[in-house]
N, C-alpha and C positions, 0 to 999 in steps of 0.2 A: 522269736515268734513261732508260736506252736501251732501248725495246721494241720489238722486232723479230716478227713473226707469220706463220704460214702457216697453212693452210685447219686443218690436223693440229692445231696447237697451238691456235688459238682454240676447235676443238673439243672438246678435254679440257678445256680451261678454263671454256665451259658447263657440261660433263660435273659440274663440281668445284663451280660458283656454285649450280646447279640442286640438288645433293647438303647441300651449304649452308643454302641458302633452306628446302629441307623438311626437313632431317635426317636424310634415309635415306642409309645407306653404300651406295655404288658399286662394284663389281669392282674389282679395280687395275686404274690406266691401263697396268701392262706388263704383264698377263696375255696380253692382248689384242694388244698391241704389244711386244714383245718388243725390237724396236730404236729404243725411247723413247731418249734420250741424257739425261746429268745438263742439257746447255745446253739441248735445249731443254723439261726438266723446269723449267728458271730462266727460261723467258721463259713457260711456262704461268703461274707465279707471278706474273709480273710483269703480265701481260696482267687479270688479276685483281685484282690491287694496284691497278694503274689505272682499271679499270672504280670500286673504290671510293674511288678519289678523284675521278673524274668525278660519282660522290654527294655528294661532301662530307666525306668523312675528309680524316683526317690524319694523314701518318707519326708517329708518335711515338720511334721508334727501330725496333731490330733485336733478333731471338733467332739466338743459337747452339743446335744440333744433333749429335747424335751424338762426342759430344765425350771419352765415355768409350771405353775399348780396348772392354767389354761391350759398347755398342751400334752399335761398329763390326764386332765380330767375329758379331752378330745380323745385322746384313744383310748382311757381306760384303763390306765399303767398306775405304777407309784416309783418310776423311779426313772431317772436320764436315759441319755442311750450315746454314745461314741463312733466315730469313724476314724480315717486315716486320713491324712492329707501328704498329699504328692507334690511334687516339685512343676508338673505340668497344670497344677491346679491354682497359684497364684500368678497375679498379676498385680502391676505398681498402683500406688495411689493415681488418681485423675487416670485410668484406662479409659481407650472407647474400646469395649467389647461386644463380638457380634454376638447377638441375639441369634444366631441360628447353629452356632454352635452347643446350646443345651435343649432339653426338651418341651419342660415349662419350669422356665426358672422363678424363683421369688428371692427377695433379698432382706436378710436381715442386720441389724445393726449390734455389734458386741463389743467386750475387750479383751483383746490377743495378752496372754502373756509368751515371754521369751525367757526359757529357760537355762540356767547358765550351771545348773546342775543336776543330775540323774535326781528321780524320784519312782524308788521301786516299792510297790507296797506291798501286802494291805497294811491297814491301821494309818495310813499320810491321816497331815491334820492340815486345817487351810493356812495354820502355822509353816509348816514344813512348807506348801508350798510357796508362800512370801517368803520367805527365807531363802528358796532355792529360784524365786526368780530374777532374773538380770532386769528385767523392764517392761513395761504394757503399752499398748496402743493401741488407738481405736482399730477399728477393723470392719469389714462389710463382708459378710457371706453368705453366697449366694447359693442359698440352698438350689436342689432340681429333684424331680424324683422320675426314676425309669417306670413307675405305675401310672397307668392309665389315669388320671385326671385325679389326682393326689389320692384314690382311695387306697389307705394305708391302716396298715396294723402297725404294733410296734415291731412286729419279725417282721412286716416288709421292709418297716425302713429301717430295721437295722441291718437285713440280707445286702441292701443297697446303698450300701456303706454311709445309714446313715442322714440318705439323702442330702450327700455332698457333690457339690456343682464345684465353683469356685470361691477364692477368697482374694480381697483386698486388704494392703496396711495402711496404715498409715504412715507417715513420714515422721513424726516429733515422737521421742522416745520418754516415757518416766519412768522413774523409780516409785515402787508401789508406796512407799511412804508419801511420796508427793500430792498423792492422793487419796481421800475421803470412797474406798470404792461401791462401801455400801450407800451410799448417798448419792456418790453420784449423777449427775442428769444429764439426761440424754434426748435428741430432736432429730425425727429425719424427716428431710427435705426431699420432696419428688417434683421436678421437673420447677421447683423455689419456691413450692410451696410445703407447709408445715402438715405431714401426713400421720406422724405416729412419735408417743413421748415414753420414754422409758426412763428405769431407776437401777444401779445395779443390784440393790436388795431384790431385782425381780427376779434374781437368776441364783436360784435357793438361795436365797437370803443375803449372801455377799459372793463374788465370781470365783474366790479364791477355796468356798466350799466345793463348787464344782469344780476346779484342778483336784481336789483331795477326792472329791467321789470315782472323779478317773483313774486317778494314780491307784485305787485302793480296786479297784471294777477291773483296770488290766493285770492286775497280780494273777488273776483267774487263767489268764491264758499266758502268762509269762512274756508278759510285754511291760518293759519299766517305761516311762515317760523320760527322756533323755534330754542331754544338753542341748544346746541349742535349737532344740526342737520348739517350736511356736505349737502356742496350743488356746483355740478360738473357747470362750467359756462358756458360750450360751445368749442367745436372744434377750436381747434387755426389753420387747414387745415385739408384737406381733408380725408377721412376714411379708411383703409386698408384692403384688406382682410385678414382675418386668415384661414390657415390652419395648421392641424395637424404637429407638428416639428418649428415650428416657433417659432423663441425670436424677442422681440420687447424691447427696449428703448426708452426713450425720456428723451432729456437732454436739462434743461433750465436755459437759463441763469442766474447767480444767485440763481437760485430757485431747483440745485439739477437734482436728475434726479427719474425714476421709471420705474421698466424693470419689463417681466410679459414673460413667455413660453408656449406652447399649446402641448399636447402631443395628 
């Protein structure tokens, strides 16, 4: 991992640890800055990534972003966006997690692959990633964002790794062939009732293009997608909020399900 700094970026990057530590949203870093760039919105992230492994985490994989035409055409992009995920940012299937440990989280419903071999790009194909992965399962991530009341650009929420809160797995393991994953379907349940229906063709078209978009997007900074690293593919619809008392499921077809409560 290649972290690259200047006085500007380290400084948004307290801006985002500082917003973190106590929980209060931030201004956007492009309000302010209007000629932020997506690179060095990616070494803000990273500069922060590092500060928490100089604590003591651990990569555990990666998330995919903005991966539907919707949340591209909401900020005005053409193209995903990635984070890091850490060892302190998952939790088991069926958690009750406090709600006041993030700042305004929302929760969305994916599928995790498990990679059981390196994928350095550029040029992956969703080939190469079916091939290199060990297994999928559903998954729940719970996006949050350190910006004041979600208004984001795509350099805020890429500087904020992304807008990664927490993740959930699931427990029943497949092999990608077991499953149909463009087709797919997917239902989440909030508090048992039916709130939001997805398809995995919603997440560019099959989930396994966005492993390929990744693998080929971190060659840029010299970060291969590794083994056994778990990597969350993208929203199969739209985010939910959370609050305090809430249970959420999501049940996919074929593929199980994974439920998660906020107290």
């Amino acid at each position: 991992m290649t972290v690259q700094s200047s006085k500007k970026t380290e400084e948004f990057a307290l801006l985002l640890r500082n917003a973190e530590q106590k929980r209060e949203g931030i201004s956007p870093l492009s309000a302010d800055n209007p000629d932020l760039t997506i690179d060095e919105a990616y070494q803000i992230q990273l500069i922060n990534i590092q500060d928490k492994l100089n604590q003591g985490q651990v990569i555990t994989g990666k998330k995919i972003g903005l991966t539907s035409k919707a949340m591209q055409d909401l900020l005005g992009v053409n193209q995903p966006d990635y984070g890091h995920l850490l060892n302190g940012m998952e939790y088991e299937n069926n958690s009750v997690i406090p709600a006041n440990i993030l700042c305004q989280p929302k929760i969305e419903a994916e599928i995790a692959f498990k990679l059981k071999k390196d994928l350095t790009g550029p040029n992956i194909t969703s080939l190469d990633v079916l091939l290199a992965t060990e297994y999928i399962v559903p998954a729940f991530e719970i996006v949050d964002s350190r910006v004041q009341d979600w208004k984001i650009t795509i350099e805020d929420t890429v500087a904020d790794n992304a807008s990664s809160g927490l993740y959930v797995l699931g427990e029943q393991k497949f092999a990608v062939s077991e499953v149909d994953l463009a087709q797919l379907g997917m239902g989440l349940y909030k508090n048992g009732k039916l709130v939001n229906t997805g398809v995995g063709a919603a997440a560019l078209g099959h989930p396994a293009n966005c492993v390929a978009w990744l693998a080929t997007k971190l060659a840029e900074y010299d970060i291969p997608l590794k083994a056994e690293e778990i990597i969350l593919s993208g929203a199969l619809s739209a985010a939910v909020a959370v609050n305090p008392g809430d249970q959420f499921t999501a049940r996919f077809a074929g593929l199980g399900e994974v439920s998660v409560s906020f107290s």
